[in-house]
LUMNULO-789446 format. One record per residue (C-alpha): residue in one letter; residue number from 1; x, y, z. Coordinates in steps of 0.5 Angstrom, whole numbers. Example, Ala and Ser with C-alpha at 12.3 -4.5 7.8 and 13.67 -1.06 7.14 Angstrom:
<gupas>
{a, 1, {25, -9, 16}}
{s, 2, {27, -2, 14}}
</gupas>
This chain:
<gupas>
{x, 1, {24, -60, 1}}
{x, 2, {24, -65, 7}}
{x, 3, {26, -62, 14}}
{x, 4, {32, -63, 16}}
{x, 5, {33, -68, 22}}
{x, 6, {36, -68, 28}}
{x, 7, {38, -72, 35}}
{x, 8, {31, -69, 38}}
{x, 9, {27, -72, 32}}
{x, 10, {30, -79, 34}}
{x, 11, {29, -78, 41}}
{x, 12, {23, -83, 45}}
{x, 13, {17, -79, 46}}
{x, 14, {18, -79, 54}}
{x, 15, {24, -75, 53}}
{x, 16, {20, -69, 47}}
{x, 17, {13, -71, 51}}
{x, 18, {9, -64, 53}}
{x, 19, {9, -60, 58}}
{x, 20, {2, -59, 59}}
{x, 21, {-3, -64, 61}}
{x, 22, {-10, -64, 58}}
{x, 23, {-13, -60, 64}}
{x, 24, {-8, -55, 63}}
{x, 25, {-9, -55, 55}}
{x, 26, {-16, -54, 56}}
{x, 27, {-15, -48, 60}}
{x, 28, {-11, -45, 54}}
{x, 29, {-18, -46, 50}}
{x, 30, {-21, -43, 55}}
{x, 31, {-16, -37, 56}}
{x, 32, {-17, -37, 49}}
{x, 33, {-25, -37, 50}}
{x, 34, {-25, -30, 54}}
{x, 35, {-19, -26, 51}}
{x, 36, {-18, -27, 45}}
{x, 37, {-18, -21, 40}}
{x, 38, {-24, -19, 36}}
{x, 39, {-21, -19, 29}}
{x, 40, {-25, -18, 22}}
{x, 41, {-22, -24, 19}}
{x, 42, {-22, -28, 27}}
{x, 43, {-29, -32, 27}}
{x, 44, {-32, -33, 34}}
{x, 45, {-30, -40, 38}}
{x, 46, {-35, -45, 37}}
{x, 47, {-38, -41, 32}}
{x, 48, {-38, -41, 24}}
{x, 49, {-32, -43, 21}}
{x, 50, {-28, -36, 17}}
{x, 51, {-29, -38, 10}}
{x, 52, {-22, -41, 6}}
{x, 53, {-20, -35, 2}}
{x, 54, {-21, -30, 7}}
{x, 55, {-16, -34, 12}}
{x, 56, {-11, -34, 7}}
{x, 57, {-11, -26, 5}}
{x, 58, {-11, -25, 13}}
{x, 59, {-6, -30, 14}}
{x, 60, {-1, -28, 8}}
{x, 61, {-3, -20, 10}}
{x, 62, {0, -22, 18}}
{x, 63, {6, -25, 15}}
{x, 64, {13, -20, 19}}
{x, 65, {7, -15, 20}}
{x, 66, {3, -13, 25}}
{x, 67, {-4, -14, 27}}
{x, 68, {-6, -6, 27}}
{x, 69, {-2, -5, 21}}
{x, 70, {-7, -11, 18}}
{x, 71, {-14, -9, 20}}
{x, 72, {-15, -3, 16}}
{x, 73, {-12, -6, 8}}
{x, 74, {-16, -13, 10}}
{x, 75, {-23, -10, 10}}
{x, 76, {-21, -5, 4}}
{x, 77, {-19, -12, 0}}
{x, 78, {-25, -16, 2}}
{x, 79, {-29, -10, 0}}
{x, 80, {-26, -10, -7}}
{x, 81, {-25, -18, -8}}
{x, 82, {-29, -21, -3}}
{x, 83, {-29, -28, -7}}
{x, 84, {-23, -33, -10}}
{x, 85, {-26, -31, -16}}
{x, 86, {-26, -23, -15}}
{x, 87, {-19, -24, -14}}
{x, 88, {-17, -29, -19}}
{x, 89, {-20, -24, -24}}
{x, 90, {-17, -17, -21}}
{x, 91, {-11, -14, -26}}
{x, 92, {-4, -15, -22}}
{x, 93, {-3, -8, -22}}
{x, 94, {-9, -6, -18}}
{x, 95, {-7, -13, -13}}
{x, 96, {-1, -9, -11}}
{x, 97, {-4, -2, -11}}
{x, 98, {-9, -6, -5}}
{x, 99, {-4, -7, -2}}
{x, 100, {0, -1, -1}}
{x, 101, {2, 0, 6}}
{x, 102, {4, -8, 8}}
{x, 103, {10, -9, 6}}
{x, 104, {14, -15, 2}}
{x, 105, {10, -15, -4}}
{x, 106, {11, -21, -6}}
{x, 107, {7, -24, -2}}
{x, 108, {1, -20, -6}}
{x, 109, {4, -24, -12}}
{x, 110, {3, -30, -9}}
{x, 111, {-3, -29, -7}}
{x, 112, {-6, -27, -14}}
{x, 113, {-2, -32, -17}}
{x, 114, {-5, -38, -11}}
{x, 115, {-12, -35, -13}}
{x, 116, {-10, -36, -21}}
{x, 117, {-8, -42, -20}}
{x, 118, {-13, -45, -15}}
{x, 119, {-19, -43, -21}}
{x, 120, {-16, -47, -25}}
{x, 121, {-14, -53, -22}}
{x, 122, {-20, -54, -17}}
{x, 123, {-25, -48, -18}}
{x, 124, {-24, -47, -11}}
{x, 125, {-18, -47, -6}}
{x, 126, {-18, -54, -4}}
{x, 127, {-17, -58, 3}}
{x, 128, {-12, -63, 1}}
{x, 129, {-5, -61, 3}}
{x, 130, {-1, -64, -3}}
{x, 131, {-6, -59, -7}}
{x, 132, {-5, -53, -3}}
{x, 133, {3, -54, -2}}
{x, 134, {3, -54, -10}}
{x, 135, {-1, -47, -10}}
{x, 136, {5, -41, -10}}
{x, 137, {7, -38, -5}}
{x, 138, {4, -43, 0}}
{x, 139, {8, -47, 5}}
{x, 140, {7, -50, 11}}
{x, 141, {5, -45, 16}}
{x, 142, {0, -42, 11}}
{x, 143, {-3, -49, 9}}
{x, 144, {-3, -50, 16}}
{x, 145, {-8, -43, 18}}
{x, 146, {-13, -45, 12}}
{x, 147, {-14, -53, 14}}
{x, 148, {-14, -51, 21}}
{x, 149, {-18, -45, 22}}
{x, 150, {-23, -45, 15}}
{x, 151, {-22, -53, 14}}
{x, 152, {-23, -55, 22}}
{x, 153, {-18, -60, 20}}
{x, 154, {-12, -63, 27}}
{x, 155, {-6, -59, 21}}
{x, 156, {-1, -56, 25}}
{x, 157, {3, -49, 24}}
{x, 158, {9, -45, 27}}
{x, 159, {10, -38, 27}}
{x, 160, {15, -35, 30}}
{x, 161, {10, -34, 37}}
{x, 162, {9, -42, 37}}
{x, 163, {17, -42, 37}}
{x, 164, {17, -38, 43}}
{x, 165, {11, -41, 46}}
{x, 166, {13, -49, 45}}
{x, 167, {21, -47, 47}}
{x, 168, {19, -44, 54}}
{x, 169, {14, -49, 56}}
{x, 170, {19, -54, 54}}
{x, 171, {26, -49, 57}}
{x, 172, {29, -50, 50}}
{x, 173, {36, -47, 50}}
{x, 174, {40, -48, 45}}
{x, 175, {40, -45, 37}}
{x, 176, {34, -44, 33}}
{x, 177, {34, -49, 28}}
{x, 178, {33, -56, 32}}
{x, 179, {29, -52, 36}}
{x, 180, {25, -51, 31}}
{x, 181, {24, -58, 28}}
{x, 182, {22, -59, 35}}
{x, 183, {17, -54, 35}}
{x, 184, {14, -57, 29}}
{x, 185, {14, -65, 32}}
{x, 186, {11, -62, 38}}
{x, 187, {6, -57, 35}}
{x, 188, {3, -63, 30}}
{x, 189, {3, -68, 35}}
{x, 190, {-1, -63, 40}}
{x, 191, {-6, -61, 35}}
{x, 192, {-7, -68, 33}}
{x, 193, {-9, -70, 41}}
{x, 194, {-16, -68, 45}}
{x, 195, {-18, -62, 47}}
{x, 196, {-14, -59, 41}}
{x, 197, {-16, -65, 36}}
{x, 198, {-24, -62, 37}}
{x, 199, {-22, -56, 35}}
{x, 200, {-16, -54, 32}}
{x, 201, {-18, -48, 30}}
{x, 202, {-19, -45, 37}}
{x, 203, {-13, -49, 39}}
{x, 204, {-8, -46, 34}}
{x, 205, {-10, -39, 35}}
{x, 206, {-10, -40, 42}}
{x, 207, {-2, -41, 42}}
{x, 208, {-1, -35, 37}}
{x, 209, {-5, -31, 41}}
{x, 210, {-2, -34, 47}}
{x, 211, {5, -32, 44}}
{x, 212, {3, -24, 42}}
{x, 213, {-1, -21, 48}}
{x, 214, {1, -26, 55}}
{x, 215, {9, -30, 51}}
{x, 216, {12, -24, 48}}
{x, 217, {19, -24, 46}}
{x, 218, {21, -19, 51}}
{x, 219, {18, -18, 58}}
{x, 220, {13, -23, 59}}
{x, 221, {7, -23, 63}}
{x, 222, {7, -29, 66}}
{x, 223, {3, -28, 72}}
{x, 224, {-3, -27, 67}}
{x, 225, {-1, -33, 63}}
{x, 226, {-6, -40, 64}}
{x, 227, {-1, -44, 64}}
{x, 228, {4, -42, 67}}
{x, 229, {5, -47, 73}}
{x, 230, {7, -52, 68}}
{x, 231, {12, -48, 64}}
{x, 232, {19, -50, 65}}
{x, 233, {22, -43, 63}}
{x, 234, {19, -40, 67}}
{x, 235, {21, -45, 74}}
{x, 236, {28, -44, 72}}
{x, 237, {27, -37, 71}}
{x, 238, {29, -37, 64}}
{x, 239, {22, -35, 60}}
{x, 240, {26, -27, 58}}
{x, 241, {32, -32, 56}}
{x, 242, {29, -37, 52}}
{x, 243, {29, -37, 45}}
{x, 244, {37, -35, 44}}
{x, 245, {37, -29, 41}}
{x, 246, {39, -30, 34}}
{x, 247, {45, -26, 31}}
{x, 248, {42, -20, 25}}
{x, 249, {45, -20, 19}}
{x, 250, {50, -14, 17}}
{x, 251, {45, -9, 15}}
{x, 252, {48, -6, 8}}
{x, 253, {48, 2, 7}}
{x, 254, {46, 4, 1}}
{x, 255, {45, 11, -3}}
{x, 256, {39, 13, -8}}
{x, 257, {38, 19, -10}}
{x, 258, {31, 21, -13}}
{x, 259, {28, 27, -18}}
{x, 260, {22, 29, -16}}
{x, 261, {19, 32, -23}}
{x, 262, {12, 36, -22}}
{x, 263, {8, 40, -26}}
{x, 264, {1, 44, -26}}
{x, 265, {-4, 39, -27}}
{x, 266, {-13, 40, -28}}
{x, 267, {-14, 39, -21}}
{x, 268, {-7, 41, -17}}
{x, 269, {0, 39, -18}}
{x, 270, {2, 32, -20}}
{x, 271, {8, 29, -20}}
{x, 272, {12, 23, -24}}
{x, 273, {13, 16, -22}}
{x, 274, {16, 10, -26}}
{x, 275, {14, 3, -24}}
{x, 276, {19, -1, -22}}
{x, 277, {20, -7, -27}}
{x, 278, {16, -14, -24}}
{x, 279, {22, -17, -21}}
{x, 280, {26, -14, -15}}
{x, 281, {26, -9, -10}}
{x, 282, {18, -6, -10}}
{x, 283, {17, -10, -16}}
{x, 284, {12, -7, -20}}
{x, 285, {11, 0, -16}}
{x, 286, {11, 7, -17}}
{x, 287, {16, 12, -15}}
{x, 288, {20, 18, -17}}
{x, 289, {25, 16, -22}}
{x, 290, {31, 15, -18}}
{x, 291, {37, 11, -18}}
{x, 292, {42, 8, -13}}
{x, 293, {48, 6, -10}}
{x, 294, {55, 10, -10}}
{x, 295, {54, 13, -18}}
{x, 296, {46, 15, -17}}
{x, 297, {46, 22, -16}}
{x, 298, {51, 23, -23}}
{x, 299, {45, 17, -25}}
{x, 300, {40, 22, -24}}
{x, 301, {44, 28, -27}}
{x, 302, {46, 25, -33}}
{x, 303, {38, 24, -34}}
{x, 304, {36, 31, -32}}
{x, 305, {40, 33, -37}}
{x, 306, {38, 28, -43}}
{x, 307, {31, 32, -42}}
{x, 308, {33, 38, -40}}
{x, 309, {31, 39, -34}}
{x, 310, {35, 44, -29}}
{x, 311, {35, 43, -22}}
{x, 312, {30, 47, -17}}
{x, 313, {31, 45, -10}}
{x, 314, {32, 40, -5}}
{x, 315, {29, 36, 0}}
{x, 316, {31, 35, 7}}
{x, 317, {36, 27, 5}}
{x, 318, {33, 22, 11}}
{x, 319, {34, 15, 12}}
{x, 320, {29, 8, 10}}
{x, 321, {30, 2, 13}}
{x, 322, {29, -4, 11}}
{x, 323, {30, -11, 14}}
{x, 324, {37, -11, 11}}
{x, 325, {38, -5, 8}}
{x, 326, {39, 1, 11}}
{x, 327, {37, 7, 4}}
{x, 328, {40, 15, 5}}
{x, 329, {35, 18, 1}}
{x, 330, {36, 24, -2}}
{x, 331, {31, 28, -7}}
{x, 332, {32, 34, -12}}
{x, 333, {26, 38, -14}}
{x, 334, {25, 39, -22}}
{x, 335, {19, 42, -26}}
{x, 336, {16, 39, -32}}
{x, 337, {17, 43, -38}}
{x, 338, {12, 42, -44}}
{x, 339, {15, 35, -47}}
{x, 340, {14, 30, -41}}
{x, 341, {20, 26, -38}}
{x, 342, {21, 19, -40}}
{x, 343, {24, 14, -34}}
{x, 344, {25, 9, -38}}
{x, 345, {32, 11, -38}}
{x, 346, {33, 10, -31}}
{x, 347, {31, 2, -32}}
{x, 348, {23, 3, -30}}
{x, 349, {18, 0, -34}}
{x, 350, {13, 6, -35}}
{x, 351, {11, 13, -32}}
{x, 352, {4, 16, -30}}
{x, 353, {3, 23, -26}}
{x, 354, {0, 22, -20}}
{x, 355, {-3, 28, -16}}
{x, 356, {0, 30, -11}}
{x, 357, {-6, 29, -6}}
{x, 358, {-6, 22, -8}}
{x, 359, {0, 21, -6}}
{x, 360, {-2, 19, 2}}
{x, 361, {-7, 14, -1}}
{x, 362, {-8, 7, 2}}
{x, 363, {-8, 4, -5}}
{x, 364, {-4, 9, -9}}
{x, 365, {1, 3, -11}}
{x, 366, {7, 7, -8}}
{x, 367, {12, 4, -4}}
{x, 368, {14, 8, 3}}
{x, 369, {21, 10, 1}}
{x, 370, {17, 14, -4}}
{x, 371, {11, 17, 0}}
{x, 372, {16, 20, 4}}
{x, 373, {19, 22, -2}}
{x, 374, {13, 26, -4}}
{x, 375, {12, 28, 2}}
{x, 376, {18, 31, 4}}
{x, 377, {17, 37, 0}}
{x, 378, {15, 45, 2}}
{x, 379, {11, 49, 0}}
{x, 380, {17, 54, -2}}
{x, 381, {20, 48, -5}}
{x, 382, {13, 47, -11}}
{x, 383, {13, 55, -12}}
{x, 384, {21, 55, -15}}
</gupas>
């Protein structure tokens, strides 16, 4: 899909030019030479570029995550999957285990698929723009990470800190959209010039790194900022006030009610989860079988009953948000009896038992609404 155009796009470049000029770009290098974060999948300025296939696992991990949450499951995967065609290979099931903890599974499908397809097609993750862009799950900021950061390439990319970076210099005030059209035309036309074009790498992580620890969305810390003389927001005193903020979404309520079945297994006790089916919510994770919305409690009642479980206890309810969903979760405790329940009623696709020591793991293959759901019982509850 092509971007949509706007009025700023036709303007003359006078009008749209940069803030910075080329001393002032090179101090933003510079700052970037001496304060960039030390980071497993960031390799050093002017040394040996990171290999393809690691800039995009780092890249699509770091999407609406934070880079402390990251650290840790990077290491885990590149130690599992080191190559394109570890991945490639990997069974899905396991992909989305790895990726337990980061959130927004679906970019670990697209991920395994992207490495799927990129074997098959070029034998390896190309440099060609077309053909990555063709890749799944891969769009313009994405190839813009690994031509620029691996392939060395003057490819732009725009996060949301390079929005807020370009809008400030430039003291953009109005809504988001052209905005960011403009920050696009910007950001290309920035990356293709020098000092930026002999190192773009460095350059694109400099504005990112720029807008994530000095150009923060709130309070942002101007003074210590290499390029603050010639950023307009700041001589305007608008720097906390650009970009707008933007208007959130309605965030729905929405009950679930989960059984948390356990029973006594060979090395402690264990407790059912079905996996979700592969599209959805937590696509293809494990968790107590539950249900959700108005009828879910009767949902998980009329279920129990099916398979003649009774009713032990309860866990304390609590609340799971999501960015658009806020879930009033509620649990009730069941032991097994001698036939194991089946959750495929309930709309799951199967059921293992998993136990209850695993459940924390980093790779167990369970969303978070559900290791809070495991972990909300007591002892007293597991003794009934």
């Amino acid at each position: 899909m092509r971007e949509k155009t706007n009025a700023h796009d036709t303007l003359p470049d006078s009008t749209v030019d940069l803030v910075l000029d080329p001393a002032a770009r090179q101090a933003l290098l510079d700052w970037y030479g001496r304060e960039h974060r030390r980071l497993p999948w960031r390799a050093e300025p002017g040394g040996l570029a990171p290999a393809p296939y690691a800039v995009l696992v780092s890249e699509l991990m770091l999407q609406q995550t934070r880079v402390d949450t990251v650290i840790e499951p990077y290491r885990r995967w590149m130690a599992r999957w080191p190559t394109l065609h570890d991945l490639a290979r990997a069974d899905l099931q396991d992909v989305l285990a790895q990726w337990t903890g980061l959130g927004y599974y679906r970019r670990a499908r697209h991920l395994h698929a992207a490495a799927v397809a990129a074997l098959e097609r070029h034998g390896e993750l190309p440099n060609d723009p077309d053909l990555l862009r063709r890749l799944p799950g891969l769009g313009p900021y994405t190839v813009g990470a690994v031509r620029s950061i691996a392939f060395g390439e003057p490819e732009a990319l725009v996060d949301g800190n390079v929005v807020r970076v370009l809008a400030r210099w430039h003291a953009w005030t109005d809504a988001e959209p052209p905005t960011l059209s403009r920050t696009w035309k910007i950001a290309r036309r920035l990356v293709s010039r020098p000092p930026a074009s002999l190192d773009p790498s460095s350059w694109n992580q400099a504005l990112m790194e720029l807008g994530a620890t000095v150009c923060t969305p709130r309070r942002p810390a101007c003074l210590r900022c290499p390029v603050r003389e010639p950023c307009r927001a700041r001589q305007l005193g608008l720097a906390e006030a650009i970009p707008p903020t933007r208007v959130r979404a309605a965030v729905q309520e929405v009950q679930a009610v989960h059984a948390l079945v356990w029973r006594a297994g060979p090395h402690g006790r264990q407790v059912l989860l079905g996996r979700r089916p592969a599209t959805g919510r937590w696509a293809g994770l494990w968790e107590p079988p539950g249900a959700e919305g108005p009828d879910a409690r009767a949902t998980v009642a009329a279920w129990l009953a099916q398979n003649n479980l009774r009713e032990s206890g309860q866990i304390d309810a609590f609340v799971h948000v999501l960015t658009h969903r806020r879930y009033q979760v509620s649990g009730v405790v069941v032991a097994a009896q001698a036939t194991a329940p089946d959750p495929v009623a309930l709309g799951y696709v199967e059921a293992r038992w998993l136990p209850l020591a695993e459940v924390a793991s980093p790779t167990s293959g369970m969303s978070r609404l559900a290791v809070r759901l495991c972990e909300g019982w007591s002892p007293q509850d597991l003794a009934r």
